[in-house]
C-alpha positions, 0 to 999 in steps of 0.5 A: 893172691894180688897181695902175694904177687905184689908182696914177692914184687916188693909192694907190699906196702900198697896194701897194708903200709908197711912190711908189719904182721901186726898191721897184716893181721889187724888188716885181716881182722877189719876186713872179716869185721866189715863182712860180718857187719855186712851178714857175709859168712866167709866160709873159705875164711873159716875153713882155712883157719881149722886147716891152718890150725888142724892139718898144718899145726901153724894156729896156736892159742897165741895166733900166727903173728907172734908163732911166725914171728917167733919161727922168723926171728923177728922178719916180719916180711918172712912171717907175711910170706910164711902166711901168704905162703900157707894161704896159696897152699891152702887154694891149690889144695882146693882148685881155687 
């Protein structure tokens, strides 16, 4: 939970650039690419999505970007940490 750390300590943009869903998300989506396109199965990353979307109701059609978007008023930083928030949840539920 590096990027968690560092986002609460003001350095998001060492990874993703700037304090933007859409670029966290686009982020994201590269990296799941890059592990498919290695024959690496991120079951973890999997498993989170149906949490996210089953237990907590918090993956619409839409995606999370434009829902915590929506939730935060537009505060893309708010939505970066509503997300990093669930994934943190997410790991403590499981002992990671």
């Amino acid at each position: 939970m590096l990027m968690r750390r560092d986002l609460h300590e003001g350095r998001i943009a060492m990874h993703i650039g700037s304090a933007d869903a859409n670029v966290l998300a686009g982020f994201m989506a590269g990296y799941r690419a890059c592990l498919v396109d290695n024959g690496v199965v991120d079951a973890e990353a999997m498993e989170f999505q149906e949490w996210l979307g089953f237990e907590k109701e918090e993956f619409p059609p839409e995606g999370w970007v434009a829902k915590y978007l929506r939730d935060c008023n537009g505060d893309h930083l708010a939505a970066i940490k509503k997300l990093l928030g669930f994934v943190a949840e997410f790991r403590e539920r499981k002992g990671r």
